[in-house]
Phi, psi and omega in degrees: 000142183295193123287153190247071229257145174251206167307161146284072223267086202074228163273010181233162192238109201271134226232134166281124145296122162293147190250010117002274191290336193281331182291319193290345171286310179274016154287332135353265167325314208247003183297119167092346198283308158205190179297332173305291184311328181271323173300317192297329170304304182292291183302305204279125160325030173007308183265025164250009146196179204275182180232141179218175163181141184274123158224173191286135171334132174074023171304100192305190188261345198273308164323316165270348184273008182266095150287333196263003202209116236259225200108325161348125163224002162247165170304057141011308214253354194252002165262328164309297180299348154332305195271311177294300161333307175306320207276295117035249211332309198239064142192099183300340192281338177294141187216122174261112176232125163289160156241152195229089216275006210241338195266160190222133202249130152240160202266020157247046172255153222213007131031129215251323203278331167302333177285320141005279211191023179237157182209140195262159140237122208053219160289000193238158232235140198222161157243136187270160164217141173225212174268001179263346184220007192234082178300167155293344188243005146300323197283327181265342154277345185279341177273323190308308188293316172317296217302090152313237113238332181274334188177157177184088177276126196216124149253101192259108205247152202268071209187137167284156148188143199255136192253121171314174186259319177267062119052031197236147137262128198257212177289314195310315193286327152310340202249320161326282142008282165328283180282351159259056190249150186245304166236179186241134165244153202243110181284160192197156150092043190036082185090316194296300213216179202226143153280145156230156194255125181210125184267138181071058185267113184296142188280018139175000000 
């Protein structure tokens, strides 16, 4: 597959990925990391929709498929939340959850942003965002707490969930999650930049 140019988002350019080279960087990514990460592996159609991804205009072919490798100098992560902040706003049934793949949960930990908005499975510790709680700059600490050189997973999903009062999320409620994502984002580009997943997502 060639490169592909889309809209045009600023200083930046939204460019279609084969999903070949893009899957194999994110099994990559997601292998081993947490119960998110392995459900989306197990569960989602890949080929029920595209891979995308935002750079600076005139982005070479070497450029974009350098997933592991940054350079990256506009804001990337303020067009993601861009996208994500839209989806919220006009869709109440939408809902987002991060992972915070660095982080560990124990059950006095008291975190100011987890009391917030977190929720465990075991040991390992997600954020939720929905519309009500998911300003742009809330949205831009979630990535941030995500956000790895190695990984970083956002799921924006189409599902009621009610966040428990002993603050657990279980697999089941996860594989949910999952199965109503409407798009996925992938940290990428060592940290820099992002893949996206969208399902049944038009090639321009």
């Amino acid at each position: 597959m060639g490169i592909q140019k889309g809209k045009k988002l600023k200083a930046l350019d939204r460019y279609i990925l084969d999903s070949v080279k893009t899957l194999q960087y994110i099994k990559d990514s997601l292998e081993g990391a947490n119960c998110l990460s392995s459900v989306v592996c197990d569960i989602i159609k890949f080929e029920d929709g595209i891979f995308y991804t935002f750079l600076p205009e005139n982005a070479t072919k070497e450029q974009l498929y350098g997933f592991k490798w940054g350079g990256i100098k506009e804001d990337v992560r303020e067009k993601i939340v861009d996208i994500i902040f839209s989806g919220l706003q006009n869709d109440d049934e939408l809902i987002c959850i991060f992972d915070d793949v660095d982080g560990t949960y124990r059950p006095s930990y008291d975190e100011k942003s987890f009391m917030h908005s977190g929720v465990h499975f075991e040991d390992q510790i997600y954020y939720l965002a929905d519309k009500k709680i998911g300003s742009k700059e809330f949205l831009i600490d979630c990535f941030r707490t995500s956000n790895a050189y190695w990984h970083s997973l956002c799921v924006l999903s189409n599902i009621k969930f009610v966040r428990p009062n002993d603050l657990s999320i279980t697999k089941s409620e996860m594989i949910s999650f999952v199965k109503g994502a409407q798009m996925i984002f992938f940290g990428a580009y060592d940290g820099e930049g992002y893949i996206v997943w969208e399902k049944g997502g038009m090639k321009d």
